[in-house]
C-alpha positions as CSV (number, residue, x, y, z in Angstrom):
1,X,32.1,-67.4,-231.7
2,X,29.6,-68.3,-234.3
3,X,27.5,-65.4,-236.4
4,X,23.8,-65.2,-235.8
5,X,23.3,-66.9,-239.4
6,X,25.7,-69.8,-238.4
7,X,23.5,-70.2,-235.4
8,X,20.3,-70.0,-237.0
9,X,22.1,-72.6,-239.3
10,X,22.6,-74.9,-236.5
11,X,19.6,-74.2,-235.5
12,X,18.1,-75.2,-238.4
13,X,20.3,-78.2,-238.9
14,X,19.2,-79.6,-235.1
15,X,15.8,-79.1,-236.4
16,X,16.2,-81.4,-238.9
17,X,17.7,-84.0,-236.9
18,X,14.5,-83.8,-234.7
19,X,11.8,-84.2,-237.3
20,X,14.0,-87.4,-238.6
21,X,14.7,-89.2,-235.6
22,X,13.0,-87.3,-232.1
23,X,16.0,-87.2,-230.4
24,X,15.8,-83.4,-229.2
25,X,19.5,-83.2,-227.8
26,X,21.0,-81.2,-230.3
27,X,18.1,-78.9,-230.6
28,X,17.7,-78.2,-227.1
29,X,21.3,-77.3,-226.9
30,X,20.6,-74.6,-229.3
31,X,19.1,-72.7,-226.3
32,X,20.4,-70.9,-222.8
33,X,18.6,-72.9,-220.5
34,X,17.3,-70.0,-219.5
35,X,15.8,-69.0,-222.6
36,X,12.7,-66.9,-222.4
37,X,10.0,-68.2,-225.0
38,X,6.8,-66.0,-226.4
39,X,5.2,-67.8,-228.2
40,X,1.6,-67.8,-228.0
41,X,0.0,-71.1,-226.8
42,X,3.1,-72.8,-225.1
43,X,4.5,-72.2,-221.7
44,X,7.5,-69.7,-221.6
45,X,10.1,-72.3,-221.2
46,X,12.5,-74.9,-222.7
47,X,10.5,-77.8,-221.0
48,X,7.6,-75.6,-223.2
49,X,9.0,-76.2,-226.5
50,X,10.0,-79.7,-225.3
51,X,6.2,-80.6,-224.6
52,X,4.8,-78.6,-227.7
53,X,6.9,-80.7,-230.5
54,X,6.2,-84.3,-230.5
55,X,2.6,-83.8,-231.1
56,X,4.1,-82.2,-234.1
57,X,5.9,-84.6,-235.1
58,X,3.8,-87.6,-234.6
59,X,0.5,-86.4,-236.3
60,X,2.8,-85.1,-239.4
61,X,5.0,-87.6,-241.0
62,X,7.8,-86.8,-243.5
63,X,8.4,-83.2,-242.5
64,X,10.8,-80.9,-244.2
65,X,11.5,-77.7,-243.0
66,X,12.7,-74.5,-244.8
67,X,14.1,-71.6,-243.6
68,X,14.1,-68.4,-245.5
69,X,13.9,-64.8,-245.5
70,X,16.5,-64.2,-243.1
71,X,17.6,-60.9,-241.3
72,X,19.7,-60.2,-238.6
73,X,20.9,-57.2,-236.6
74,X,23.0,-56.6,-233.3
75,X,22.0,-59.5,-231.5
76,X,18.6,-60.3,-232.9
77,X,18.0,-62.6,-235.8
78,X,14.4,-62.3,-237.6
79,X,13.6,-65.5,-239.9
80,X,10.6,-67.0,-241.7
81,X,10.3,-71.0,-241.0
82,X,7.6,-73.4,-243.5
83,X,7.1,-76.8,-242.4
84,X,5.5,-79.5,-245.2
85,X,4.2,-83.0,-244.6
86,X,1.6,-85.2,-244.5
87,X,-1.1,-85.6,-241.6
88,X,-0.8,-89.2,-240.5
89,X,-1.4,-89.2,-236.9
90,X,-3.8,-87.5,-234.5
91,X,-3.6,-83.9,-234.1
92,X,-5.5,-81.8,-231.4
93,X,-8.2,-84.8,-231.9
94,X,-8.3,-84.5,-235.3
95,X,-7.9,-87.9,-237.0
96,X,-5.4,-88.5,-240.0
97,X,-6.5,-87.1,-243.3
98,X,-3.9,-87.8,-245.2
99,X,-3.5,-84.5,-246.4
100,X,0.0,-82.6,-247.0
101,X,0.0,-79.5,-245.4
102,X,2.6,-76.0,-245.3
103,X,2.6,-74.8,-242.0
104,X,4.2,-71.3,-241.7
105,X,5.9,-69.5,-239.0
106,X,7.8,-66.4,-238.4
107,X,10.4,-66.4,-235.0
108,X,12.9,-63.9,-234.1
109,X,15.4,-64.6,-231.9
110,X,18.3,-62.6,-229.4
111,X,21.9,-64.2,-229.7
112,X,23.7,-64.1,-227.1
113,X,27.3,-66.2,-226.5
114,X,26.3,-68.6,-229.7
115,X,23.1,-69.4,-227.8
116,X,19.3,-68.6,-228.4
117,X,18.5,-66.6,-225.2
118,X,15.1,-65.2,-226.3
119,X,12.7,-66.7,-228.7
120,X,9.7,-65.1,-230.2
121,X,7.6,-67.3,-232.5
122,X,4.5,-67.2,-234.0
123,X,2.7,-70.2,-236.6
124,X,-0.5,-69.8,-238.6
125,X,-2.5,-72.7,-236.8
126,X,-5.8,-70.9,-238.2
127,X,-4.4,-71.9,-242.1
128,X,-2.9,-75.4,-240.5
129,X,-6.7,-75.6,-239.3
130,X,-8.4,-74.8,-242.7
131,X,-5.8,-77.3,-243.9
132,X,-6.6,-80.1,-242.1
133,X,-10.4,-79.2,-242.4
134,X,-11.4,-78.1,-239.3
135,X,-12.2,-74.6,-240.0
136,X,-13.9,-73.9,-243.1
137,X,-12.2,-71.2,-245.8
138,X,-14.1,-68.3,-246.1
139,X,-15.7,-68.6,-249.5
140,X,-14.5,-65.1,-251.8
């Protein structure tokens, strides 16, 4: 049986393999097909999380993710995720800028039989927005 942070690894691994070539099949095994998802914006499901990503990944090209921050207890696994890259494609009807942008997450997640059962997420689209220049930065 693998440790939380050897799944998160894998996790993070399958992640990786998505953002370089699409193919979701080893990410999607990550999960209990019955995983629960909260995340705010995207329906509660697997077929959620497979709708929510290519967006992703078309309007951003050359992502790299980073995992860090990492803490775990029983079954539940906290982590902080950043993802850089550029804006190349549409997004949400925003045209490519060009720009590189850090988009930051936070997700914790329950563990159960080497599978993500649960999955709790939450990204900062109001600094991807800024970002991309869609929403202005208050001024200081």
């Amino acid at each position: 049986m693998r440790s939380n942070l050897e799944v998160i690894e894998a996790f993070h691994e399958a992640m990786e393999e998505y953002w370089r070539t699409g193919d979701d099949a080893a990410l999607v095994a990550m999960f209990d097909p019955a995983c629960i998802f909260s995340v705010p914006g995207m329906p509660d499901t697997l077929e959620g999380l497979r709708q929510v990503l290519p967006p992703f990944r078309q309007a951003f090209s050359d992502i790299a993710i980073r995992i860090s921050e990492t803490v775990s207890e029983g079954d539940m696994i906290g982590y902080h995720m950043s993802f850089t890259g550029t804006h190349s494609g549409d997004f949400m009807g925003i045209p490519p800028t060009g720009k590189r942008i850090t988009l930051s997450e936070t997700h914790i997640e329950r563990i159960r039989d080497g599978k993500i059962a649960l999955h709790s997420g939450n990204t900062d689209m109001l600094g991807l927005m800024q970002q991309l220049g869609a929403i202005p930065v208050p001024q200081q």
